[in-house]
N, C-alpha and C positions, 0 to 999 in steps of 0.2 A: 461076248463079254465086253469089247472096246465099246460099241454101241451102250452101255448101261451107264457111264457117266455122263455120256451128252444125254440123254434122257433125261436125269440125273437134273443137272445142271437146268437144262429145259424148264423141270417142272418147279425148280427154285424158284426162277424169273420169274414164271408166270403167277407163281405165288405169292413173291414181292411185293411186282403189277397191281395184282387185285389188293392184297393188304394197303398199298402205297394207294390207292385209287385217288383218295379226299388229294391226298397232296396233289397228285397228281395233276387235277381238275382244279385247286387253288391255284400254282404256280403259272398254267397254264392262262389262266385268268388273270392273273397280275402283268404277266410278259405280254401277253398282246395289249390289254389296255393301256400300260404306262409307258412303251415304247409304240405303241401306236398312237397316242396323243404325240410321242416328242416327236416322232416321225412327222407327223400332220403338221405340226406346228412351226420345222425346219422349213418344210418342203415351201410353205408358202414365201418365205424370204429365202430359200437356197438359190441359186444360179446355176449349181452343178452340184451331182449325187457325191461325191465324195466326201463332200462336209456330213453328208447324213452319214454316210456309211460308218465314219470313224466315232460320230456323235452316239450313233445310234448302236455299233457295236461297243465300245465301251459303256455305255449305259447297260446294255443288255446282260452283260458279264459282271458288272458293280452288282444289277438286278440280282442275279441267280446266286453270287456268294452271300449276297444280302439276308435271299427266303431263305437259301440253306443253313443258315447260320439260326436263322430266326427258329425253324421246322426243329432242329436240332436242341437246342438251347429250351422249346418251349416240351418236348418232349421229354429230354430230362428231367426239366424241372416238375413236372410231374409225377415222372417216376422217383424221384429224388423223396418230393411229399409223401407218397404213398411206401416207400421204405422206412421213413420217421412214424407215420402213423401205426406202421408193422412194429417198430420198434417202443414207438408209446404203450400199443395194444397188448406187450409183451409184460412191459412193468406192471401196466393195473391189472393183468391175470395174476400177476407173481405179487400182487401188495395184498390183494382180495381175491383169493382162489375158491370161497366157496359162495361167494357173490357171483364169478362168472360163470359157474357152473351152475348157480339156481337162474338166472339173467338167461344161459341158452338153452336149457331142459324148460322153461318158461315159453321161450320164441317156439320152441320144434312142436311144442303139446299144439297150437298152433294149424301146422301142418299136417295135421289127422294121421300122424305113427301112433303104434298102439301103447299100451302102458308096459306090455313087457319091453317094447323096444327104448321107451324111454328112460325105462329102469336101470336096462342095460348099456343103454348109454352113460346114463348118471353114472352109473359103474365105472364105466371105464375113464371119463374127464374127469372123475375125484381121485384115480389112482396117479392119475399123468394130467394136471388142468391145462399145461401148455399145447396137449392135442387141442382144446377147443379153437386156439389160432390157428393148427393146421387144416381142423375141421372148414374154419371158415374162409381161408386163402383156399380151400379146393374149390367152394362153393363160389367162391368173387372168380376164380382160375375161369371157371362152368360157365359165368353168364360175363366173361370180357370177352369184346369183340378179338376173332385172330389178329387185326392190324397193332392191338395193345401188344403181341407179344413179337411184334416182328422188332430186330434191331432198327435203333436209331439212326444209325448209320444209311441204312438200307432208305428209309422215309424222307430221310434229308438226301442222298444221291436221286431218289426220281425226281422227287422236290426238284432240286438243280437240272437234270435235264429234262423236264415239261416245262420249267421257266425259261429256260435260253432257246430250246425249240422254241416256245411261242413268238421270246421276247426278236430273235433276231428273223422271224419271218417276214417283218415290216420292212426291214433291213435291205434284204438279200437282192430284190431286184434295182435297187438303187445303185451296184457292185455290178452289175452286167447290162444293164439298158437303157438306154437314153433317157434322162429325166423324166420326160414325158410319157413317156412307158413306159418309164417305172412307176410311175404316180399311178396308171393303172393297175398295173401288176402286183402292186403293195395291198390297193381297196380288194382285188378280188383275192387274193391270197389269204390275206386277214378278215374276209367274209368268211370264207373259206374253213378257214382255224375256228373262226366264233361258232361258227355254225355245227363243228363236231363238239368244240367246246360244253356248247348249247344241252344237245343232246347229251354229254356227259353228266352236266349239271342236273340232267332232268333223271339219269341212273343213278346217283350218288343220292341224291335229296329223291329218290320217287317221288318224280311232281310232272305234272303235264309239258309234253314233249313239247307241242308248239310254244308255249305260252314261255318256256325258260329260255327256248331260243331266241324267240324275239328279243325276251330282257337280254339276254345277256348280251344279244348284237347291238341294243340299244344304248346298254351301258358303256359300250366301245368308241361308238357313234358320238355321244355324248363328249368320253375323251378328245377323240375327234374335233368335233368343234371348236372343244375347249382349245386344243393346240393351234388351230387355224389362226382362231381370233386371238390368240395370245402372240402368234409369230405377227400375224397383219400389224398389231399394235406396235410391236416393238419395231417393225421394218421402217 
């Protein structure tokens, strides 16, 4: 029996995970690009890793309260809309109730049910018209993906740690190896990242494996440069 809650627990996570996946694969993708371009961009005017490490973990930590706040904020706000709409949807059943009920005995004929089932359907949405919104919140329930019904909480916490894992990968060997070993350590580490990234991007969106890795290592790259030539400038 002690074994049934880590079980338990277990198959929460992994249910989060797969619901959370988009964020997941967003965050992931912001934290390596924008702390990999500032990386790039130190590294060429640093003298010594420290200045990155501080530059680059506080940037990394701004990064991930930032998506989370954003992952957070942009999920409510839709749920928020689609509660208003429940709540509009309520008053025009209740102003015009046998308008609603000719409107979805109309849509169902439609979906080839028979006439005694739409009869008694009629039946039943003219005794109680406000069923027909709980009719239709099962059916919207039926065709929302599971990640609609995970908490926001839960979207915005991976959110936050797939951005800071990413964002501080660029980071981390700048804190333990000689600049110049860390300048290597940073490119293959954040290949690395992009390149599972990559394949993520290509599970998320079904899209061809090689072709999402390239972009999305290319989009990095890009950042990349961008911080090079921007640090050279300023030095």
């Amino acid at each position: 029996m002690s074994g049934e809650p880590q079980v338990s627990l277990v198959n929460r996570v992994k249910q989060s995970f797969r619901d959370s996946f988009g964020e997941i694969v967003f965050g992931m993708s912001d934290g390596t690009v924008s702390i990999f371009g500032l990386v790039a961009g130190m590294v060429a005017g640093a003298q010594s890793g420290d200045v990155i490490v501080l530059a680059g973990a506080t940037a990394a930590i701004a990064a991930t309260v930032s998506m989370m706040a954003g992952v957070f904020m942009d999920l409510e706000s839709e749920r928020d809309e689609a509660r208003v709409e429940a709540e509009e949807r309520t008053e025009e059943i209740k102003k015009n109730p046998d308008g609603a009920v000719s409107k979805i005995i109309g849509d169902l004929q439609s979906t080839g049910l028979s006439q005694a089932s739409l009869v008694a359907l009629r039946a039943d949405f003219q005794k109680d018209p406000l069923v027909i919104q709980k009719f239709e919140d099962a059916v919207a329930a039926e065709e929302a993906p599971e990640s609609s019904k995970t908490s926001v909480y839960i979207h915005a916490c991976w959110m936050g740690i797939a951005d800071f894992i990413a964002a501080i990968t660029p980071v981390i060997p700048f804190a333990f190896l000689p600049l110049e070993q860390a300048k290597i350590a940073c490119i293959a580490g954040t290949a690395l990242l992009l390149f599972l990234l990559g394949i993520g991007r290509a599970r998320v969106g079904k899209r061809p494996v090689l072709r999402t890795v390239l972009e999305t290592m290319a989009i990095a790259t890009a950042a990349g440069i961008a911080g090079v030539i921007f640090g050279l400038l300023i030095t």
